[in-house]
C-alpha positions as CSV (number, residue, x, y, z in Angstrom):
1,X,34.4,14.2,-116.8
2,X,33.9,17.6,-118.8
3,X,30.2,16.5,-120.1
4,X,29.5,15.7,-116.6
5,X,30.8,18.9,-115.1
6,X,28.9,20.6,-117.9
7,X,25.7,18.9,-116.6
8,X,26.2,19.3,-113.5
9,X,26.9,23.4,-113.8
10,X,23.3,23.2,-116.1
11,X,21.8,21.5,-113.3
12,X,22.1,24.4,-110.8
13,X,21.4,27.0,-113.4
14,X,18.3,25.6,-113.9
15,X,17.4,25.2,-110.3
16,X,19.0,28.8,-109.5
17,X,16.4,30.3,-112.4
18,X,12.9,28.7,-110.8
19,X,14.7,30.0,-107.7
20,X,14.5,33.1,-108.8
21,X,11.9,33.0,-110.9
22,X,10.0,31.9,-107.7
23,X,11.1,34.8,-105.5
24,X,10.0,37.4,-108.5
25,X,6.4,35.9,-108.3
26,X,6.0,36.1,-104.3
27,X,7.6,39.6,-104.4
28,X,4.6,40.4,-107.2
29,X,1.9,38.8,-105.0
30,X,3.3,41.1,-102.2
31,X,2.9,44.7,-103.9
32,X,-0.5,43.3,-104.9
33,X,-1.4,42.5,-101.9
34,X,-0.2,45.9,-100.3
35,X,-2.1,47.2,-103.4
36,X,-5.1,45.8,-102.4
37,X,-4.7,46.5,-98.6
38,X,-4.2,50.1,-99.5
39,X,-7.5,50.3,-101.1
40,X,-10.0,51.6,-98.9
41,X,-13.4,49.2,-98.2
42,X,-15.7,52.3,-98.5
43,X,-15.7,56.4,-98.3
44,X,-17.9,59.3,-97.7
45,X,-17.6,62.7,-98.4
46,X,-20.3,65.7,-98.4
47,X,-20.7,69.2,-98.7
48,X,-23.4,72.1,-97.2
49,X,-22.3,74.5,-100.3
50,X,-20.2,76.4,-101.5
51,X,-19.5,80.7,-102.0
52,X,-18.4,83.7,-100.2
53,X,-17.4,81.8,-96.6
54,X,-15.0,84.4,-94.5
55,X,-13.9,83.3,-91.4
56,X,-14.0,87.2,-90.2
57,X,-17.4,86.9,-91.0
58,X,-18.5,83.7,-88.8
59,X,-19.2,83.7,-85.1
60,X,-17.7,81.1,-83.3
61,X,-21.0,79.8,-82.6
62,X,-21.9,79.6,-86.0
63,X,-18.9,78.0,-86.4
64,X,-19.3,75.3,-84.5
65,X,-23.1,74.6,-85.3
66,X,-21.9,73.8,-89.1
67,X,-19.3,72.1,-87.8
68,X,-21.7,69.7,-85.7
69,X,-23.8,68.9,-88.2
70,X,-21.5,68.3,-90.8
71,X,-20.1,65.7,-88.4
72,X,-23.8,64.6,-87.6
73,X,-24.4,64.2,-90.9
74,X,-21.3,62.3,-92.3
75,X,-21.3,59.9,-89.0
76,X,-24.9,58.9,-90.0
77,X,-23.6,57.6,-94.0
78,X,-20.2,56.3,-92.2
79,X,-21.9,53.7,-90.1
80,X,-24.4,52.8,-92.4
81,X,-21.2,51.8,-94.7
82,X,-19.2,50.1,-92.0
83,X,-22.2,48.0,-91.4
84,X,-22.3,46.6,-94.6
85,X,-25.1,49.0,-96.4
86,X,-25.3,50.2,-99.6
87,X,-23.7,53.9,-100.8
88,X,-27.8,54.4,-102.0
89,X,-28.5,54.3,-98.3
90,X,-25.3,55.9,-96.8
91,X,-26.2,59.1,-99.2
92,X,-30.0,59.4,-99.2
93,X,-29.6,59.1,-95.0
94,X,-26.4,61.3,-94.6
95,X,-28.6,64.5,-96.9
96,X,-31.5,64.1,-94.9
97,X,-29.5,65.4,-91.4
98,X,-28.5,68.3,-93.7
99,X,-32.6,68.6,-95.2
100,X,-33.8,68.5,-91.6
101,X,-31.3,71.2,-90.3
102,X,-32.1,75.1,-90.6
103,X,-28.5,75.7,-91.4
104,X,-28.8,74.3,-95.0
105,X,-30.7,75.9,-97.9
106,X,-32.2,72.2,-98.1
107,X,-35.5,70.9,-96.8
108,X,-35.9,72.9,-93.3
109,X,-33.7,75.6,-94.2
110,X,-34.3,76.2,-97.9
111,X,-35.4,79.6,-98.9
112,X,-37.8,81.7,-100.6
113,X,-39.2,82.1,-103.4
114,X,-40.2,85.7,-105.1
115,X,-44.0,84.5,-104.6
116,X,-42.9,83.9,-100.1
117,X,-43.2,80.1,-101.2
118,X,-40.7,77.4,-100.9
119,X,-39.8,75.0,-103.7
120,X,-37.5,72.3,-103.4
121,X,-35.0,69.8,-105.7
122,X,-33.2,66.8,-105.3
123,X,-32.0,63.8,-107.4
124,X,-29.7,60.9,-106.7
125,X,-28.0,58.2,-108.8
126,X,-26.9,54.9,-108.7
127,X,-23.6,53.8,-110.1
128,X,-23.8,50.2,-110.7
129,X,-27.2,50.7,-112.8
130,X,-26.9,54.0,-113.6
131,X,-30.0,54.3,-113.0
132,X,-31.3,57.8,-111.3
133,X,-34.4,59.7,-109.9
134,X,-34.9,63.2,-109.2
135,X,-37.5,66.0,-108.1
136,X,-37.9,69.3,-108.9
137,X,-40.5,72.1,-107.5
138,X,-42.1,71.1,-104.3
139,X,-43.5,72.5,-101.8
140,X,-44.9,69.7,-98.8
141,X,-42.6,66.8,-99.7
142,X,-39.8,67.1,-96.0
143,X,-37.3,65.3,-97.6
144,X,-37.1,65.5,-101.5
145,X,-34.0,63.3,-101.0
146,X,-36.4,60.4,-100.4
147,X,-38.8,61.4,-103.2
148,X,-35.4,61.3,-105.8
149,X,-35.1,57.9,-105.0
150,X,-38.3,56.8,-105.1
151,X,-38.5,57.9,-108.4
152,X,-35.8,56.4,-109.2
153,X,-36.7,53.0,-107.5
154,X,-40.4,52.6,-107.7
155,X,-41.3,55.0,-111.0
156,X,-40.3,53.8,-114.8
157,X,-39.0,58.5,-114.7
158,X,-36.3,60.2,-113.9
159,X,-37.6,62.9,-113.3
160,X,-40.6,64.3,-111.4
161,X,-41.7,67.8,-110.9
162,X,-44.5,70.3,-109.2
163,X,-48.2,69.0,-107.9
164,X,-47.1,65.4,-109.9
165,X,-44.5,64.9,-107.8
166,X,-46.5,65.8,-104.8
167,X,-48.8,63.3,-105.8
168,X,-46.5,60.6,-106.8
169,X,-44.6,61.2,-103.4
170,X,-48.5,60.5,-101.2
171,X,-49.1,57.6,-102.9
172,X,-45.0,56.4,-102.3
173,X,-45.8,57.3,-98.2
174,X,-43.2,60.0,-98.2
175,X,-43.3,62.0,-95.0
176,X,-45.8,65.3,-96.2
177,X,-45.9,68.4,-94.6
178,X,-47.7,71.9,-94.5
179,X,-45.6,74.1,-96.6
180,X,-45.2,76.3,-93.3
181,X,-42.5,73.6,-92.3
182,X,-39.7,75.5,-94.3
183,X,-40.5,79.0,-93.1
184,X,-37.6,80.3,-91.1
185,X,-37.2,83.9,-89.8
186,X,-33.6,84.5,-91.1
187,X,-34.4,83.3,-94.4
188,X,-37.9,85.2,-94.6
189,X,-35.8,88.3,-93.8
190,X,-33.6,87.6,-96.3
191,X,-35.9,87.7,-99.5
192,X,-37.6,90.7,-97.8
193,X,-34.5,92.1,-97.7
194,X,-33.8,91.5,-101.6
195,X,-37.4,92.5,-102.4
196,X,-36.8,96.1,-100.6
197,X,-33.6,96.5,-102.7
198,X,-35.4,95.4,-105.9
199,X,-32.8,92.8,-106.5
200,X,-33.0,89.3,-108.0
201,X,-31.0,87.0,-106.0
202,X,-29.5,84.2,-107.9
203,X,-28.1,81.4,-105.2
204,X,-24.9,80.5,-107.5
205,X,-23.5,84.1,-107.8
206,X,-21.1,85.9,-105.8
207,X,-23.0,89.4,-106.9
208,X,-26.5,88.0,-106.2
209,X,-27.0,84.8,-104.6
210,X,-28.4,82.9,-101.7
211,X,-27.8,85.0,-98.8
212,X,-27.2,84.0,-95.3
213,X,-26.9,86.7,-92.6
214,X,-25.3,85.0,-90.5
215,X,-22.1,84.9,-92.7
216,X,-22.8,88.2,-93.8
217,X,-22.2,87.3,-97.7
218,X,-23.4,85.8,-100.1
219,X,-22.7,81.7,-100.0
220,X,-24.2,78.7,-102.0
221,X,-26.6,76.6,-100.1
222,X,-27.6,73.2,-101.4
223,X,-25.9,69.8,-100.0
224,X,-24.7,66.6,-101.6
225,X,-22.9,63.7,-100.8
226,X,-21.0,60.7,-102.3
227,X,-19.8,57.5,-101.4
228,X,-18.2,54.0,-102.1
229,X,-19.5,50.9,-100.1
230,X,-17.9,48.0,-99.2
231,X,-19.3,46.2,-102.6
232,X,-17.5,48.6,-104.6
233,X,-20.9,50.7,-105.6
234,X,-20.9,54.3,-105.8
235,X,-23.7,56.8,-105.5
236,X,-24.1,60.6,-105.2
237,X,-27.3,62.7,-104.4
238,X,-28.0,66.6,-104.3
239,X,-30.5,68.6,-102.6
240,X,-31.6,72.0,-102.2
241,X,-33.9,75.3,-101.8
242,X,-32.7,76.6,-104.7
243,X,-32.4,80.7,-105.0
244,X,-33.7,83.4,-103.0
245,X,-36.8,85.4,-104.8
246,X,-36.6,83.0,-107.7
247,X,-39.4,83.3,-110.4
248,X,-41.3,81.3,-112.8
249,X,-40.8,77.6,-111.9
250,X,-36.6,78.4,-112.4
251,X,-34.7,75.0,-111.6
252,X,-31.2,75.0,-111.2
253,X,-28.6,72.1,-111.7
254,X,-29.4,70.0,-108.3
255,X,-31.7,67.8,-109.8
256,X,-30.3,67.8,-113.3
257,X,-28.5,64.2,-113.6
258,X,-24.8,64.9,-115.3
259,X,-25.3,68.6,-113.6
260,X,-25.7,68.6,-110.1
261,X,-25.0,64.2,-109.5
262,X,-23.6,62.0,-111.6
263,X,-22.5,58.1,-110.5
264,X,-20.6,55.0,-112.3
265,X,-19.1,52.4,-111.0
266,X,-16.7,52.8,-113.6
267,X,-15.1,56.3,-112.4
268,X,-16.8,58.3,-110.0
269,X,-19.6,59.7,-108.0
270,X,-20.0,63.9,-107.8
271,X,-22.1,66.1,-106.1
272,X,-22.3,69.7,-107.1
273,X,-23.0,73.1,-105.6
274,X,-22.7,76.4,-107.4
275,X,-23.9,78.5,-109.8
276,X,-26.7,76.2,-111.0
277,X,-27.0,77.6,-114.6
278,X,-23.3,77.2,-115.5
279,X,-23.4,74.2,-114.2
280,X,-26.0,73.0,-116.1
281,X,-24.5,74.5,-119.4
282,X,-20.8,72.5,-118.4
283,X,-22.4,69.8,-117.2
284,X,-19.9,69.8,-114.7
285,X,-21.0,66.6,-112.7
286,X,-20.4,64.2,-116.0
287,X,-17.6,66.1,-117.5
288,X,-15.7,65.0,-114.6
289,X,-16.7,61.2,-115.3
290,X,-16.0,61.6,-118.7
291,X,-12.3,62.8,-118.4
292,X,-11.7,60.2,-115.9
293,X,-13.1,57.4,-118.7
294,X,-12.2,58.9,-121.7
295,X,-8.8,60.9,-120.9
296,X,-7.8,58.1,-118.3
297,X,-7.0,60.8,-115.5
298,X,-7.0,60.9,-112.2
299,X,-10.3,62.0,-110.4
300,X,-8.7,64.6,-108.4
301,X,-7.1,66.0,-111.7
302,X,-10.6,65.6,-113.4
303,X,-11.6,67.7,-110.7
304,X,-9.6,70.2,-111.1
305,X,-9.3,71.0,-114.6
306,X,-13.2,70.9,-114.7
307,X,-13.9,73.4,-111.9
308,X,-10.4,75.4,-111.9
309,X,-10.5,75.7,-115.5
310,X,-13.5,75.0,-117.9
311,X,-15.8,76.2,-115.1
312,X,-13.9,79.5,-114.0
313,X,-13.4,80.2,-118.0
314,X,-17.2,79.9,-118.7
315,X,-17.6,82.3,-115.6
316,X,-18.9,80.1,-113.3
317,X,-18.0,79.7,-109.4
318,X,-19.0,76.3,-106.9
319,X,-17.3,73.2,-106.0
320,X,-17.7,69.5,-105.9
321,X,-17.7,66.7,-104.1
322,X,-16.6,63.1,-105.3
323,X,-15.3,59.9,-104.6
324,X,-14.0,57.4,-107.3
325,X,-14.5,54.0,-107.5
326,X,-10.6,53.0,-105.8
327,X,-12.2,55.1,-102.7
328,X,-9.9,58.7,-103.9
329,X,-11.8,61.8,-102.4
330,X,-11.8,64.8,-103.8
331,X,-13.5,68.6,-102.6
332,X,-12.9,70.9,-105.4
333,X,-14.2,74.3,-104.8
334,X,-13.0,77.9,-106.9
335,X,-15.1,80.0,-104.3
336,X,-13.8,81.3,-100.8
337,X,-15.0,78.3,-98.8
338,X,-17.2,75.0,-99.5
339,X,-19.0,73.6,-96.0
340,X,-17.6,70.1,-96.5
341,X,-16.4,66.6,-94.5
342,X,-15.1,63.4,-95.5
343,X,-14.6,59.9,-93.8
344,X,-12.6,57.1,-94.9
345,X,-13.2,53.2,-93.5
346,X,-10.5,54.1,-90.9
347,X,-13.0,56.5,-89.2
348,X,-10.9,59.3,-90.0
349,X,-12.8,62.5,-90.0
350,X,-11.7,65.7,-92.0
351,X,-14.5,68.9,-91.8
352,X,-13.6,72.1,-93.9
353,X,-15.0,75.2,-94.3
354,X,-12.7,78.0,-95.4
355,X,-10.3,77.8,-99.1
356,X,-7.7,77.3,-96.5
């Protein structure tokens, strides 16, 4: 009678541990699948620039105009990802609202050069190849977005600059146009107004940078975006006018790939606007990648330490804009206000323009 008691007590241990061994594995599959539900299918986030934004300073026009087209801009990239398309397509589509508007120092809006010419830069990545294409210096191409990523697609470069870019973009089919496209009265007025004070106007410095009259300050102008689609590829491009009364063929970080845009699939994609040449030198774009693959942190502490800290210590001012490959957005910015937006696959929209 005591063996079979014995047996009989092992009996319902055993049954009471697959019991419970059961109930640990459904509560397992569970969290992971509120894990997964958590994670978004895609993102989107961009940014008009960043630099010496006041709200004292803006109209509430002005206001408002930025704020349309940042919603414009971001709505166009949103619905190409909800669809099904590819972050490539969501970015190069969302910049070119922002190249086509005046507002921007990008395509339509960018401004002048020292010699009353406009040059324009762009480059955009892909994070499941990193593969990457970029231009640099023209002057008839509308939308060097497009041009980045035909190099990048349908050239064996990276990298394309000047008249052999121009040419490279006629024989791709890219929209041309007379260089009298990108004049615009207020920015014309601007580099007059630099040349009669005999000062160079750097467009990533609060002393001397790109300046918009409307704001009545100094602000950085270039635009960028980023974004996750629902295939889990990320992608980032930049594009911009550069600096007001710039000389000698100066490029700035836009176009640079690690400086101004940087995508992988494995961490991040970041778009960059500031001081071009400290960016350049911090390679602020890829540092951010880096810590994320190397240091195992968190994008938006990535973020931080490489704008907040590195970038501020080297004496640099801008911001960023980045999403990660778990659909995290970030908008990192150590200047008084970054024109920025993001959207998440819920269709939430979030537009910013001032620190606070």
């Amino acid at each position: 009678m005591k063996k079979f008691s014995l047996f009989f007590f092992g009996l319902i241990l055993c049954f009471s541990c697959q019991n419970i061994e059961k109930s640990n594995n459904t509560s397992k599959t569970l969290t992971s699948t509120e894990t997964t539900s958590k994670k978004p299918e895609f993102a989107i986030v961009i940014h008009g620039g960043a630099g010496t934004i006041l709200k004292k300073n803006m109209t509430p026009e002005r206001e408002a105009a930025y704020q349309a087209k940042l919603e414009e801009a971001i709505r166009v990239g949103y619905e190409i990802l909800k669809n099904g398309g590819t972050s490539l397509d969501a970015v190069e589509k969302t910049i070119n609202v922002m190249e086509d508007s005046p507002l921007f120092n990008a395509g339509k809006g960018a401004v002048f050069t020292n010699a009353e010419t406009n040059e324009l830069d762009a480059s955009i990545m892909d994070g499941k190849t990193l593969n990457a294409g970029a231009s640099a210096g023209t002057t008839n191409v509308r939308n060097p977005i497009n041009l980045a990523r035909a190099v990048m697609e349908k050239s064996e470069h990276v990298m394309l600059s000047g008249k052999g870019a121009e040419t490279f973009a006629e024989e791709q089919g890219l929209t041309l146009v007379k260089p009298e496209y990108f004049f615009t009265e207020n920015r014309f007025k601007s580099l007059q107004r630099i040349k009669d004070k005999e000062k160079t106007e750097l467009d990533h410095d609060g002393k001397t940078a790109f300046y918009d009259p409307y704001i009545k300050d100094s602000k950085y102008g270039t635009v960028g975006c980023a974004a996750l689609d629902k295939n889990g590829n990320l992608a980032a491009g930049t594009s911009t006018g550069g600096m007001t009364n710039k000389r000698y063929g100066r490029i700035g970080d836009a176009p640079i790939i690690g400086s101004g845009t940087y995508a992988n699939n494995a961490t991040c994609a970041v778009s960059s606007t500031g001081w071009g040449e400290y960016f350049i030198r911090a390679q602020v774009a890829y540092d951010i990648s880096a810590m994320m693959e190397y240091k195992g942190l968190s994008l938006q502490e990535a973020s931080r330490i490489v704008i907040q800290d590195k970038l501020t210590d080297l004496g640099g001012t801008g911001g960023i804009v980045a999403v990660d490959k778990n659909g995290n957005m970030v908008m990192e910015f150590n200047t008084a206000g970054m024109y920025r937006a993001t959207m998440t696959d819920k269709g939430e929209l979030k537009i910013g323009i001032y620190e606070k």
